[in-house]
N, C-alpha and C positions, 0 to 999 in steps of 0.2 A: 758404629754401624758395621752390620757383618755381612758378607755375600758368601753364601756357600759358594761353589761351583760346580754344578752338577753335569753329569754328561747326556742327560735325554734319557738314558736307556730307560725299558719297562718298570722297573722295581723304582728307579727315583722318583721318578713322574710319580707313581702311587703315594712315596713319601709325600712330596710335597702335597696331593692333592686332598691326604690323611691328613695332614697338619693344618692346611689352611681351610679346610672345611669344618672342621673342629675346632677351632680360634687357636690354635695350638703354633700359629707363628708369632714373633713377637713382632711391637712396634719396629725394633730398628736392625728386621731381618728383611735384608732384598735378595732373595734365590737369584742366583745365573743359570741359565739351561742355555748349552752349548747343544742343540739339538741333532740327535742323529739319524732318524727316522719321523719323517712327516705321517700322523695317526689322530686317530681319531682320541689315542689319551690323551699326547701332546696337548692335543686343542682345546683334551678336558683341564688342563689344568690351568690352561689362561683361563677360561670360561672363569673355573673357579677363587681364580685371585681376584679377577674385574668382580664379580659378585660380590665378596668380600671383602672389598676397598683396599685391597692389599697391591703393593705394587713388583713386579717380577720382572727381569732381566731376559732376552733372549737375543740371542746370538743371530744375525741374518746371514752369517758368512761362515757357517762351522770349518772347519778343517778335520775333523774326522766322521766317519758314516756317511750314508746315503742321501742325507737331506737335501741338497742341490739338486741332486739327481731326481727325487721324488717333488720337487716341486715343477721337474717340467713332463713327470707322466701324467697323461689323460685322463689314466684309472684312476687318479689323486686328485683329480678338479673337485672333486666335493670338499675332500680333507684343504686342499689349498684358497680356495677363495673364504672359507671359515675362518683360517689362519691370517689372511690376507685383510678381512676383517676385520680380526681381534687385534691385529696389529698398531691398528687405526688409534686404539684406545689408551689415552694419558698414563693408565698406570701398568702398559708394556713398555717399558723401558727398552727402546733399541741397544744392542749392543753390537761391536765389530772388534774382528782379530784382526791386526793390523800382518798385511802380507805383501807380497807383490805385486799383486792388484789392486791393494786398496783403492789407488789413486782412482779407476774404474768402478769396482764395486762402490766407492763413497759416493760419486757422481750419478751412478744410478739409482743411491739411496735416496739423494734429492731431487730427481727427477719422479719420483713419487709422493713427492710431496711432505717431506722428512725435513727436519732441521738439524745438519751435523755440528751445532752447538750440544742438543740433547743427547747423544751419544754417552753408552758407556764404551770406552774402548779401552781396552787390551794389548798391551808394548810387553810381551815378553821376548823379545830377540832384539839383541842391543843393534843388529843390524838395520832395523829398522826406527831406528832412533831419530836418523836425517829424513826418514820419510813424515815422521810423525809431524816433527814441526815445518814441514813440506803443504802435509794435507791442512794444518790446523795454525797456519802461519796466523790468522786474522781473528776467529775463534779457535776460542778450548771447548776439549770434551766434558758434558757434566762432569763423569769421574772416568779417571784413566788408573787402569791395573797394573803396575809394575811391580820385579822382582826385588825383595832388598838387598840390590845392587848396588855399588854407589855409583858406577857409570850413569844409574836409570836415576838413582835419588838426582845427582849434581844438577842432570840437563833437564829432568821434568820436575816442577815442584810446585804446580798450582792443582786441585783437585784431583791428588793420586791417592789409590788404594793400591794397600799392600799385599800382594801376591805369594802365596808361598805354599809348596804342596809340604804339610805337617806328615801325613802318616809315612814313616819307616817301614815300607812293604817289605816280607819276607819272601824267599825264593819259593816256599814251600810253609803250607800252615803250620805241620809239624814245628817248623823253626822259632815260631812266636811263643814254645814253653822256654825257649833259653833267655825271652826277653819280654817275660808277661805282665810285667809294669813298668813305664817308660814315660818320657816327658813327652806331652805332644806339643803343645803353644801358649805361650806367653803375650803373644800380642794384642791379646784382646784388654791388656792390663797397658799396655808401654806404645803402642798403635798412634797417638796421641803427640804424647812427647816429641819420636819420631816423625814428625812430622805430615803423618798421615791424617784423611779425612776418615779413612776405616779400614777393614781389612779383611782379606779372604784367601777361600782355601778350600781343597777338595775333599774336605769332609773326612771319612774314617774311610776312603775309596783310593785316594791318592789321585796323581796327574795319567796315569801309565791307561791307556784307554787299546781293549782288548775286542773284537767283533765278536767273540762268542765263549762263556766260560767250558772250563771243562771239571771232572768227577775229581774230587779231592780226597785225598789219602785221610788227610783229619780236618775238622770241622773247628772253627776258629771265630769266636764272638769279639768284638773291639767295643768294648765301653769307656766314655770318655766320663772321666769325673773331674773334681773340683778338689787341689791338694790344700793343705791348710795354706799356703801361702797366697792361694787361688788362682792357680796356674792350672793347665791343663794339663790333664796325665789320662793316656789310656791304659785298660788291663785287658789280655789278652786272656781269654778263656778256653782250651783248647782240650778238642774228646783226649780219649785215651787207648782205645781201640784203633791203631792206623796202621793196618799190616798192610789193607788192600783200600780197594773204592768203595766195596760192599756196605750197606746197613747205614746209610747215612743218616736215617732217623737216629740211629741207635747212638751215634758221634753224636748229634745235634742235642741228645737229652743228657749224655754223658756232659756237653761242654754246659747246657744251663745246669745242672745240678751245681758246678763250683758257680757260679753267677750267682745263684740263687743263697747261696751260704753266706757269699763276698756281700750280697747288698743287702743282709739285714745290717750290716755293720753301716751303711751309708744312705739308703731310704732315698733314694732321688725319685721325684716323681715328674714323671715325661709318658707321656700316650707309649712312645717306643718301646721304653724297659718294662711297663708295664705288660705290653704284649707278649714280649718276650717270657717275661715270669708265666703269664698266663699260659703259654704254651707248655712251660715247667709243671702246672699246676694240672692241668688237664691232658699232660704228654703226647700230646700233637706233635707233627712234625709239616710246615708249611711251606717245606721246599725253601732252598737256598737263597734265591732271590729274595722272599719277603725276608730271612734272617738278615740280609744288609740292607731292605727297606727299615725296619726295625732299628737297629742298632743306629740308620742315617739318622731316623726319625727324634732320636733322642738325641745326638750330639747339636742340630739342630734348632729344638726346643730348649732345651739345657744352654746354650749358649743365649735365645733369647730372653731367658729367664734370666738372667745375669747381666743384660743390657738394659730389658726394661729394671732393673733397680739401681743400675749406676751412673745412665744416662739422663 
């Protein structure tokens, strides 16, 4: 079983709502959405998991963005009682970051009528380690998230998912020509062994959560594929034109042209890369957001294509 980890913003939310509207998630993929903006996509895309019997993770207690705070504006009473709603329904999968509140936040998750057995929870700070088996002395969390730690492995070891931000983010896109193919994960092969019930990870995004991007010197694609030993490896595809911020179309068709040479050699077929060629094909440029809606969209798919045939 896999859980991406996704952060809410604009462009994932469309991933996932691209994927699961189009059958394109697999049986043993459960999205996490750490939400960070209460909207009207947001609420499309539970909409569209409950339609589709698919079941998704969401976070009640983010720790980054605005979501707390939009759930107690006025102007959001539409967006929040929808959410409040959808929440109700067996296949939203409650989720919570274990913090210094928890002890509160969990107490007023049950005072809604919640069962913090069903809980996915989230132990990534070994500090809150005593708290965990504090709140969950009597009941366990369905699945609990931890680092592979061995602090986290020794003391948690019933229903834990493994935790691990995979992408090696560079300071600068430029930097990903000195490191354009790279190991990204193995765990989806050895997850198992180790003890784990399954395993997750933030995607081709990383953990590093930014409130607004800015203009990039060079344009930088991350496609994850399948090495022969079937381990995860991404390639970094990056323009060549990076004096200035200028011409970003022109970067973005520079970096699919090598994409497009690299994937007659490997033919993966995922909604994502196909979009992406497509844009190759018809030399659009769809703005930067959908290129890592895209690229998500395929690491994704690509990993549930490989779970539905091994699971």
């Amino acid at each position: 079983m896999y859980f991406p980890y996704l952060r809410g913003r604009q462009y994932e939310l469309l991933a996932l709502c691209e994927l699961v509207d189009a059958d394109r998630i697999g049986d043993y993929i459960i999205p996490i959405i750490e939400p960070v903006k209460l909207s009207s996509t947001f609420n499309r895309v539970l909409s569209s998991f409950i339609n589709n019997g698919k079941k998704i993770a969401v976070i009640h207690n983010p720790q980054v963005g605005s979501f707390p705070n939009d759930l107690e504006d006025e102007k959001k009473n539409v967006y929040r009682e929808k959410y409040e709603d959808l929440l109700k329904n067996d296949l939203i999968i409650k989720a919570h970051i274990l913090n210094s509140s928890s002890k509160r936040e969990i107490k007023d998750f049950e005072t809604q009528g919640f069962d913090k057995k069903d809980l996915l929870v989230i132990c990534n700070n070994r500090d809150y380690i005593d708290l965990f088996f504090e709140v969950f002395s009597v009941v366990i969390p369905y699945y609990t998230l931890i680092p592979d730690e061995s602090v986290f492995r020794r003391k948690i070891k019933r229903n834990k998912v493994l935790l691990d931000d995979k992408f090696e983010k560079q300071n600068r896109n430029i930097d990903y020509v000195e490191v354009f193919d790279e190991a990204f994960s193995d765990d989806h092969l050895y997850y198992k062994d180790d003890g784990f019930i399954a395993f997750s990870d933030y995607s081709i995004v990383g953990d590093n959560y930014l409130e607004a991007g800015f203009a990039p010197y060079a344009v930088a694609l991350h496609i994850v594929y399948f090495a022969e030993d079937q381990s995860l490896r991404v390639r970094h595809f990056v323009s060549n034109s990076n004096e200035d911020i200028t011409n970003p179309a022109g970067k973005f068709y520079e970096a699919l042209i090598k994409l497009n040479d690299w994937d007659k050699a490997h033919e993966m077929d995922t909604a994502g890369l196909t979009g992406l060629l497509t844009h190759f094909e018809n030399e659009t440029y769809p703005g930067l957001g959908t290129v890592k809606k895209l690229s998500m969209m395929h690491h994704i798919e690509l990993l549930g294509q490989y779970l539905d045939g091994v699971e």
